[in-house]
C-alpha positions as CSV (number, residue, x, y, z in Angstrom):
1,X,-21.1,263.4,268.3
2,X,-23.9,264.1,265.5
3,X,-26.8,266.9,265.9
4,X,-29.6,266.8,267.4
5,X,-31.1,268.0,263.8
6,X,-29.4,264.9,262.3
7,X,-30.5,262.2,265.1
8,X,-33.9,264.2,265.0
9,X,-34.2,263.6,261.0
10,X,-33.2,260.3,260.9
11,X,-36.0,259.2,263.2
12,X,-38.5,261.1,261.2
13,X,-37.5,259.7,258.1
14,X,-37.4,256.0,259.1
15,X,-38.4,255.7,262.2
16,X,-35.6,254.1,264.0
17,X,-31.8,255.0,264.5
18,X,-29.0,252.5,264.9
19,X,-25.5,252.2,266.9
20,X,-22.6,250.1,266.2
21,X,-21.0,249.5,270.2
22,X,-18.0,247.4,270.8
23,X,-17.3,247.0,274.3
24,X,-14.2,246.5,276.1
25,X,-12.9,244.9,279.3
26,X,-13.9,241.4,281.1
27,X,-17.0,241.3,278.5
28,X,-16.7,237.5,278.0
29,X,-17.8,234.6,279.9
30,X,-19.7,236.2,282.1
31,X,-23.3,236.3,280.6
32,X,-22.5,239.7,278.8
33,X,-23.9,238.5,275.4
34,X,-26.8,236.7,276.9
35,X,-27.7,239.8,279.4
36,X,-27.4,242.1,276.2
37,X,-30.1,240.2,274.3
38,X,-31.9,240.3,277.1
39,X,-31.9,244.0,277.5
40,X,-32.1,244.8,274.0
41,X,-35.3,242.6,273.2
42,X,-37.4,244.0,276.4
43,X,-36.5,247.7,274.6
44,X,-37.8,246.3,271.6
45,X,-34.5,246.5,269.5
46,X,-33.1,244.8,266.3
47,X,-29.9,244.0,265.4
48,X,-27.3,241.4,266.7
49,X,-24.0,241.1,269.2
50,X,-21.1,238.9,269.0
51,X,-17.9,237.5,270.9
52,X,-14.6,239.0,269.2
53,X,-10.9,237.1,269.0
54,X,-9.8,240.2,271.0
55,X,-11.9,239.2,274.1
56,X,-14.1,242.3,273.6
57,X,-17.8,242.0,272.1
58,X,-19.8,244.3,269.8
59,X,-22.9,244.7,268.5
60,X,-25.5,246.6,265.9
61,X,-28.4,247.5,267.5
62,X,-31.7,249.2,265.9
63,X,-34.6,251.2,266.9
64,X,-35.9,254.2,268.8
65,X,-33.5,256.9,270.2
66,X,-34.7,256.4,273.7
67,X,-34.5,252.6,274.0
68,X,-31.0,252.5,272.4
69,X,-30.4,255.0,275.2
70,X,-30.9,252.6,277.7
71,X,-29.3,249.6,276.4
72,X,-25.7,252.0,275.9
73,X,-26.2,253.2,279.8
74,X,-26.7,249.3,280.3
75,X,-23.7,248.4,278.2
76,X,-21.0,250.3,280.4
77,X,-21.9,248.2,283.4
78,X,-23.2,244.8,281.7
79,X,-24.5,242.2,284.3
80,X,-22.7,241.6,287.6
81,X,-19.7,239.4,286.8
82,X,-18.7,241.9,283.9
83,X,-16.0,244.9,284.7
84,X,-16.2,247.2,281.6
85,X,-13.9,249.5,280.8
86,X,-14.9,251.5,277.8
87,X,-17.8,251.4,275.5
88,X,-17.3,252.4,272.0
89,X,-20.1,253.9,270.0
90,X,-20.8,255.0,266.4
91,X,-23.8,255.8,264.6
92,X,-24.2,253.5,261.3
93,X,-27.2,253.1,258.9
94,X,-30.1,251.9,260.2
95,X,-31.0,248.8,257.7
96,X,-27.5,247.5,258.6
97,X,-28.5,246.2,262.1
98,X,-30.0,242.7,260.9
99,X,-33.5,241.8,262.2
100,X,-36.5,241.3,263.3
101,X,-35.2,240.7,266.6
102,X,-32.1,240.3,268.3
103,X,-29.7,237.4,268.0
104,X,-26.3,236.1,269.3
105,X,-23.7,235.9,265.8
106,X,-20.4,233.8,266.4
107,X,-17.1,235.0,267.1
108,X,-15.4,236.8,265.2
């Protein structure tokens, strides 16, 4: 897990701090992608999320500490029809999480 000193200085120097999540279990075809978007553009976020070969999805989400937050807490439930099973999370640069806004990629 990083510091607090290192989150803390990231968000002073640009503002924003980003996450790489790839999420695991019945993720997809059941609205998860859709639901994400969703979640991640009322919290204001950037960045994108995809369908993987595997059956699991990821994304790259960007912008303040608290509302990526509440989009991970989200992510390890999903909407109703989803049964995740682990959510994978690493911190990554912010300017890598494509925007303005949030988009669906294809599959991987």
């Amino acid at each position: 897990m990083e510091s607090s000193w290192t989150e803390a200085s990231q968000v002073v120097k640009i503002g924003k701090i980003a996450r790489h999540l790839h999420i695991i279990g019945r993720v997809q075809g059941v609205g998860y992608r859709a639901a994400l978007c969703a979640v991640a553009e009322a919290g204001q976020l950037e960045g994108w999320v995809r369908n993987r070969g595997d059956g699991s999805v990821e994304a790259e989400i960007a912008g303040s500490p608290e509302a990526i937050a509440a989009l991970i807490d989200w992510a390890q439930r999903g909407p109703p029809a989803a049964r995740v099973t682990a959510v994978h999370v690493r911190p990554i640069d912010p300017d890598a999480a494509r925007g303005p806004g949030f988009t669906q990629q294809p599959t991987l």
